[in-house]
PALOMAR-927949 format. One line per 5 residues: number of its first residue (from 0); their letters; for each residue x, z, y of C-alpha. Coordinates in steps of 0.001 Angstrom, whole numbers, padded with zeros to 6 digits. Example, Ala and Ser with C-alpha at 12.3 -4.5 7.8 and 13.67 -1.06 7.14 Angstrom:
% PALOMAR-927949
0 = as = 012300,007800,-004500; 013670,007140,-001060
***
This chain:
% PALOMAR-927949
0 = xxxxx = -021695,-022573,012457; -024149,-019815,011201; -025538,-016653,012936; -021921,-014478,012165; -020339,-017227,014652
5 = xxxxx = -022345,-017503,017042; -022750,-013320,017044; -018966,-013625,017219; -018824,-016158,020306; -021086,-013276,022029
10 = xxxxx = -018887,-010655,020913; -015663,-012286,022753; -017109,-011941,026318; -018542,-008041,025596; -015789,-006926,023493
15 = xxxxx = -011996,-007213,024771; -009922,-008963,021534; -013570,-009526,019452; -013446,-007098,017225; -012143,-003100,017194
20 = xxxxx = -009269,-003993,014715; -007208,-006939,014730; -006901,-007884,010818; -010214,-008353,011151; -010367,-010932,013604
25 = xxxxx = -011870,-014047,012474; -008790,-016077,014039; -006565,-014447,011706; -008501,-016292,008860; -010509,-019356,010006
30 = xxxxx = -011168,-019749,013499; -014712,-020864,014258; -015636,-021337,010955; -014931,-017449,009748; -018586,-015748,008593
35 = xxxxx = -017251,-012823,010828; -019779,-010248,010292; -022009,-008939,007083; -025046,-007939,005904; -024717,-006188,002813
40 = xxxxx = -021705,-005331,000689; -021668,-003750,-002815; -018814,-003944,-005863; -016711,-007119,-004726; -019448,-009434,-003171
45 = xxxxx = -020369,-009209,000419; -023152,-011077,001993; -022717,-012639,005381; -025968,-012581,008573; -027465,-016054,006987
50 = xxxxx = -027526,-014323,003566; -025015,-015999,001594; -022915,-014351,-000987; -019416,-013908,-000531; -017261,-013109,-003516
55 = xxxxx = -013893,-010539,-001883; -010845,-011559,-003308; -008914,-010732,-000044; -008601,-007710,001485; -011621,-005568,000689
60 = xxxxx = -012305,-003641,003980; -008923,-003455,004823; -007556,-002135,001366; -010382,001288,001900; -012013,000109,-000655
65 = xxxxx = -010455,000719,-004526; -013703,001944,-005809; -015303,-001161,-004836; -018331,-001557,-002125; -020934,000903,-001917
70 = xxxxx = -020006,003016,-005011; -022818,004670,-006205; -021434,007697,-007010; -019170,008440,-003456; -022401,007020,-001868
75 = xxxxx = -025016,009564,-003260; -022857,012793,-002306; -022478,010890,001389; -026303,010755,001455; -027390,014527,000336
80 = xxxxx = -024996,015935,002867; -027007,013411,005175; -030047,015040,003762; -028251,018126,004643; -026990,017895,008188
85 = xxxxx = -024079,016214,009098; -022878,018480,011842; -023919,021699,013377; -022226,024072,015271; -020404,025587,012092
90 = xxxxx = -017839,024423,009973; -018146,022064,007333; -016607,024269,003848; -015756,020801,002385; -013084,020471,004811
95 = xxxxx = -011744,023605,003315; -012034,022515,-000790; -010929,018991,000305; -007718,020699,002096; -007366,022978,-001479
100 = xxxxx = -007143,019292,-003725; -004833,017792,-001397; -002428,020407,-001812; -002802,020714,-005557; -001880,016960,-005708
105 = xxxxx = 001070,017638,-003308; 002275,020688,-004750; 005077,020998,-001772; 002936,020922,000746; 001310,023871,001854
110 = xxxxx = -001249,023182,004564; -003181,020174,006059; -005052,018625,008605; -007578,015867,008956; -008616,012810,011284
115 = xxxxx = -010766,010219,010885; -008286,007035,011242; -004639,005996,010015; -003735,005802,014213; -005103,009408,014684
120 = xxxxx = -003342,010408,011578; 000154,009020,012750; -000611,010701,015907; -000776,013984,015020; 001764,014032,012589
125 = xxxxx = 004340,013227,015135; 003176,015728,017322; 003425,018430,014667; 007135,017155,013552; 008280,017155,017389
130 = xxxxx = 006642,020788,018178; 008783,021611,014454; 011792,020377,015371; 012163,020878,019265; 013080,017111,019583
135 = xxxxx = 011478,014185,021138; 013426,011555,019224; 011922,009650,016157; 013354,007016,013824; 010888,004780,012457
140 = xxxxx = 010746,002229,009327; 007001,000575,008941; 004109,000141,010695; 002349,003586,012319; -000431,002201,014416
145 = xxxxx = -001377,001897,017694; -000804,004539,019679; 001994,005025,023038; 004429,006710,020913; 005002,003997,018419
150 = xxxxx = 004175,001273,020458; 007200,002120,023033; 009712,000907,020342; 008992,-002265,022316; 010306,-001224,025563
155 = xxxxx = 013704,-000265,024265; 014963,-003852,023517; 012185,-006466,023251; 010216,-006991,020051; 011887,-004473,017935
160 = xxxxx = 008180,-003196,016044; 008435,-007587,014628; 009798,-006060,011463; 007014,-003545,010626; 004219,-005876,010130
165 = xxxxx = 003082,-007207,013209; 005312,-009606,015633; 004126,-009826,019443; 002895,-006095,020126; 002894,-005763,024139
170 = xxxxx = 003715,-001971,024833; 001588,-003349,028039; -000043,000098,029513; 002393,002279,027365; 004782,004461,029941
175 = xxxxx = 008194,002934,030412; 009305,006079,030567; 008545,006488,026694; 012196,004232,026317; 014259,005136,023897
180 = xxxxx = 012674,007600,022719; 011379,005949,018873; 013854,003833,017095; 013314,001075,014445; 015243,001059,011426
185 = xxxxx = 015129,-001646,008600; 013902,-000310,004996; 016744,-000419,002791; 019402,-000204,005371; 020470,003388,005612
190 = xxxxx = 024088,002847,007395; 021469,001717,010251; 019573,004965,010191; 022659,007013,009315; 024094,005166,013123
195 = xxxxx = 020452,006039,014700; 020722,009918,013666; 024273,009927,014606; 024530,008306,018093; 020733,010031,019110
200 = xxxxx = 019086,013509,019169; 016847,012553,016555; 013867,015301,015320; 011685,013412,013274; 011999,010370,011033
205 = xxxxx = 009000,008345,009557; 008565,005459,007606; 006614,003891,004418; 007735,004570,001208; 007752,001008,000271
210 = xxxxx = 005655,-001900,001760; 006742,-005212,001211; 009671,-004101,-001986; 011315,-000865,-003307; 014035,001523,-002186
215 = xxxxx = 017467,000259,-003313; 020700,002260,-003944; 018577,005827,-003711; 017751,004587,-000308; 014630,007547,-000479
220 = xxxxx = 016787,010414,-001841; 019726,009569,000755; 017040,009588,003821; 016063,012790,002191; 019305,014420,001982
225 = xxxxx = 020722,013173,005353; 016794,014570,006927; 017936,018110,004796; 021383,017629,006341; 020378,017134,010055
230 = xxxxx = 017278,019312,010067; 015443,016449,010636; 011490,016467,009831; 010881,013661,007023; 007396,012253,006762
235 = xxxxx = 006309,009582,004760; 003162,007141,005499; 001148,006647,003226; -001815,005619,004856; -001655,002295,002886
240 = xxxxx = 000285,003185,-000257; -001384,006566,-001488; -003403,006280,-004620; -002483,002794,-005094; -000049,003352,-008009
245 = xxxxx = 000124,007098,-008462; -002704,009868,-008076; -001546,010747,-004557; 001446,009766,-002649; 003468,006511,-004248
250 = xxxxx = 006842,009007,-003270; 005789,010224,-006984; 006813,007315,-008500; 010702,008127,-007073; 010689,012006,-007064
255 = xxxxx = 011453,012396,-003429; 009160,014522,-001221; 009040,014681,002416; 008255,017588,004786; 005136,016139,005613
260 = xxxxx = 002954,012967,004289; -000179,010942,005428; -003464,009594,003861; -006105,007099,004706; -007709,004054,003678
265 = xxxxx = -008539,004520,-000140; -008747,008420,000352; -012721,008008,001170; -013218,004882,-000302; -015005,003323,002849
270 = xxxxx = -015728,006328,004609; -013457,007659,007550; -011026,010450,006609; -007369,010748,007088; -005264,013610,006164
275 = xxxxx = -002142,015102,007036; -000773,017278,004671; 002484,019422,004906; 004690,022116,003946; 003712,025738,005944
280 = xxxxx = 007380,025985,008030; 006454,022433,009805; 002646,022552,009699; 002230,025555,011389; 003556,024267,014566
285 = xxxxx = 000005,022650,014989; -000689,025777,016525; 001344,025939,019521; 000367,022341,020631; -003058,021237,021392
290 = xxxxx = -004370,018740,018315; -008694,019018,018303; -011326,016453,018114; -015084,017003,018273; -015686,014158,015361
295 = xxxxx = -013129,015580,013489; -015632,018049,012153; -018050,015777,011120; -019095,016248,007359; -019366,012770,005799
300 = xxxxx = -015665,012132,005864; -014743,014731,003256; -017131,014922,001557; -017083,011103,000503; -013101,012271,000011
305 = xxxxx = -013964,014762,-002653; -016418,012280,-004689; -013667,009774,-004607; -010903,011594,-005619; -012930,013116,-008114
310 = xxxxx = -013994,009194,-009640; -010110,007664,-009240; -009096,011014,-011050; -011516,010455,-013761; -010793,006323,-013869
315 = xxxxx = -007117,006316,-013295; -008281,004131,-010525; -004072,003402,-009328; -003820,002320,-012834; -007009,000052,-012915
320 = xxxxx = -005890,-002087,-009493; -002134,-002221,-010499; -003010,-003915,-013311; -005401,-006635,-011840; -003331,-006951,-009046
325 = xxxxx = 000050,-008123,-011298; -002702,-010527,-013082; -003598,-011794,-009358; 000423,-012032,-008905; 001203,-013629,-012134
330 = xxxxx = -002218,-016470,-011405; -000771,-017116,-008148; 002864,-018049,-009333; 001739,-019679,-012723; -000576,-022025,-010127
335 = xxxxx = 002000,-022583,-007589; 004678,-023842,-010476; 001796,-025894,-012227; 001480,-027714,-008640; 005342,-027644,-007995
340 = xxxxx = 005233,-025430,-005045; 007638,-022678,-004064; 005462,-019162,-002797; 006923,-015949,-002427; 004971,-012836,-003550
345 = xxxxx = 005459,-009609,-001742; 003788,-006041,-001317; 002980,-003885,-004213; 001077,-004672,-006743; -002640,-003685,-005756
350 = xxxxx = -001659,-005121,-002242; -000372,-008327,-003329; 000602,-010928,-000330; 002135,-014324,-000336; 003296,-017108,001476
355 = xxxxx = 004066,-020679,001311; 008155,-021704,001327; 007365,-024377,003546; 007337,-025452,007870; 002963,-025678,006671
360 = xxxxx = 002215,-022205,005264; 000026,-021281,008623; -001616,-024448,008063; -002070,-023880,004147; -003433,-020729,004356
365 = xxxxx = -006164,-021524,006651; -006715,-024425,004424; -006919,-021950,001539; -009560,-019968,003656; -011424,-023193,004456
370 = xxxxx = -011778,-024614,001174; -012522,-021312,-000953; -015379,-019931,001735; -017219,-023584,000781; -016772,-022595,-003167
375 = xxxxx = -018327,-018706,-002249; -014891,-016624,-001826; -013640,-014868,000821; -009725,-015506,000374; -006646,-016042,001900
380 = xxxxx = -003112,-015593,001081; -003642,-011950,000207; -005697,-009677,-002717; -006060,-006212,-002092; -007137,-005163,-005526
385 = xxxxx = -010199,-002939,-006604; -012037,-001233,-009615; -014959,-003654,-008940; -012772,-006763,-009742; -012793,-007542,-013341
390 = xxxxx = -010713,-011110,-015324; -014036,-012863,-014717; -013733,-012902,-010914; -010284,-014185,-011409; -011025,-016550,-013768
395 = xxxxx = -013666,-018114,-011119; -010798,-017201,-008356; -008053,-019532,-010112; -010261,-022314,-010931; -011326,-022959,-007256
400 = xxxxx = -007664,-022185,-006069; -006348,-024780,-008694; -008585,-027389,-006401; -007275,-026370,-003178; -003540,-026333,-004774
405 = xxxxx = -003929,-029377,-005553; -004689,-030622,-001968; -001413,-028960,-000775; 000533,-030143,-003352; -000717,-033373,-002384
410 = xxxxx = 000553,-032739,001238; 004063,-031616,000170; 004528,-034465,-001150; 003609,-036580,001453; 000185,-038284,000325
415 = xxxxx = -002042,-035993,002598; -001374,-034571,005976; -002597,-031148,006145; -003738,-031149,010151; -006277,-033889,008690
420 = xxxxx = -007747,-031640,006080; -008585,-028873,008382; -011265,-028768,010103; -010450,-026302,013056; -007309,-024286,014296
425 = xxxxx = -004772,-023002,012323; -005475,-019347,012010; -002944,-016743,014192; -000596,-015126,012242; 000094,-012266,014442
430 = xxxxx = -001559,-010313,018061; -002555,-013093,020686; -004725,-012771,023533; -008058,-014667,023354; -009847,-016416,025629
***
């Protein structure tokens, strides 16, 4: 089973759920068998607890990581402000020159404000947009973490949060009083938001600028205008998308801005920072509602921020991960029609997703996950793309997956039953309670 295992069977009876964030649960890739936790990571290879090298062609820390593991340059500014002090009882300045870049790469925004996670981030730009617009009522489109306000979706009329990423949230613990007061809408589907804004006292809407596909029909501009229209405060998540495909917010690539925008994940390239950056007449509301955080004043954060931005600005980094991510795209579909089996590819391109067109595809992904740990890779059905791959991890990718295609080819047709090939559970494709 190895030491990451049997750390994890531990972890389960000390730590409620396993692990602090669910995508990282081994049961969402191999249950019993997943390595769990590591040792060492650096480029694209990770080493598990017994030692043995891992090469990441799946989701690389959560998609924080575009510059690759332990970049040498981020990492030796993060260690001389170690060197330096971390915290004190003054202010860190790089707060202040990190604040200055953001808003020259968002050149509507006028002021911002940082956290340390994509939840925290959410957080406090809905409490800004409600303090700017006087209302309580949000409209929603994508996934905004975990906090009571986006969670209570789910008390208005069941599962309504299924469609932004994650099916079987329990707003368990949230207020019931919260009802009604954040309301899904689909991406793409603006009559339904147009209905939302027109039937509710709606202050603030929020969603991703795309996720799984594109805006349709000026889908962005109209959500723009009719935000313009109502005096409605428009902010767009990019938590996930920023610097993926554009230097900054992926709203570039369509020309419409919001009133306020989010950043996380790559913006540190490992190390926690989040920002929220916004346009003076919204963002000054911060200061007639309480937002302040002890850690939020820590000095690592931006200053690994600054180094990063300055590398991806230098490398075209969004450029560098688009393009091996439509190469990881175009392997997986060549493979899958070699093998005469129908996937569907989804997400953009440097966080590339797919799934299997068949009653199986829980059962062949875990099967994917089984069979490629055994040949070295840590893989599933998904690639979040970095600088650190290169067309020689890919090359090594496809010819194991060609192996392992083969196998489920072989079950599609009949000549193999999957449930015999694995060798444990299927993995959970969603929240569930252990234990």
């Amino acid at each position: 089973m190895g030491k990451g295992q049997d750390l994890y069977k531990k972890a389960k009876t000390l730590i409620p759920g396993g692990t602090m964030l669910l995508s990282k649960r081994p049961e969402m890739f191999l249950p019993d068998q997943w390595p769990s936790y590591f040792s060492k990571s650096k480029g694209c290879k990770v080493w598990d607890l017994d030692g043995k090298e891992y090469l990441d062609m799946s989701i690389m820390g959560i998609g924080t990581n575009t510059l690759g593991y332990g970049h040498d340059e981020v990492d030796a500014a993060v260690m001389e402000t170690v060197k330096n002090g971390n915290m004190s009882t003054l202010n860190c300045p790089e707060e202040v020159y990190l604040a200055e870049r953001l808003i020259e790469l968002n050149p509507w925004a006028d002021m911002v404000r940082f956290a340390r996670s994509g939840g925290e981030a959410n957080a406090i730009a809905i409490r800004i947009a409600r303090a700017a617009s006087g209302k309580d009522q949000v409209a929603i489109c994508g996934y905004h973490g975990w906090h009571d306000w986006y969670l209570s979706a789910n008390h208005n009329e069941g599962d309504e949060l299924s469609r932004h990423l994650l099916p079987g949230l329990s707003p368990n613990g949230v207020p019931k009083n919260l009802k009604d007061t954040v309301f899904p809408f689909n991406y793409n589907q603006f009559e339904e938001l147009l209905e939302i804004v027109e039937n509710n006292d709606i202050g603030v809407i929020k969603m991703e600028v795309v996720r799984n596909f594109g805006p349709e029909d000026h889908f962005l501009q109209k959500v723009r205008d009719l935000a313009t229209a109502k005096n409605i405060v428009l902010i767009f998540d990019e938590c996930t998308s920023g610097f993926r495909e554009t230097f900054g917010g992926i709203y570039k690539k369509y020309g419409v801005e919001p009133d306020m925008a989010m950043y996380g994940k790559t913006i540190g390239n490992g190390y926690a920072l989040t920002a929220v950056v916004g346009t003076r007449a919204v963002m000054e509301a911060a200061q007639s509602t309480f937002i302040s955080s002890t850690f939020w004043t820590e000095r690592i954060g931006p200053t690994a921020a600054l180094a990063t931005l300055k590398v991806m600005e230098r490398e075209k980094s969004w450029e560098i991960i688009t393009e091996m991510g439509n190469k990881m795209r175009q392997g997986w579909q060549q493979l899958a029609d070699h093998h005469q089996l129908s996937i569907s590819i989804s997400g953009i391109p440097a966080l590339s997703t797919y799934g299997f067109n068949s009653e199986h595809a829980m059962a062949y992904k875990t099967l994917i996950t089984q069979e490629m740990l055994k040949k070295g890779f840590l893989a599933s059905t998904n690639f979040y793309a970095s600088t650190a791959h290169n067309d020689a991890n890919l090359k090594l990718y496809f010819d194991a997956l060609n192996e392992v295609y083969q196998l489920i080819s072989s079950c599609e047709k009949g000549d193999l039953d999957v449930t015999q090939l694995l060798e444990g559970p299927v993995c959970h494709g969603g929240f569930k309670r252990l234990n």
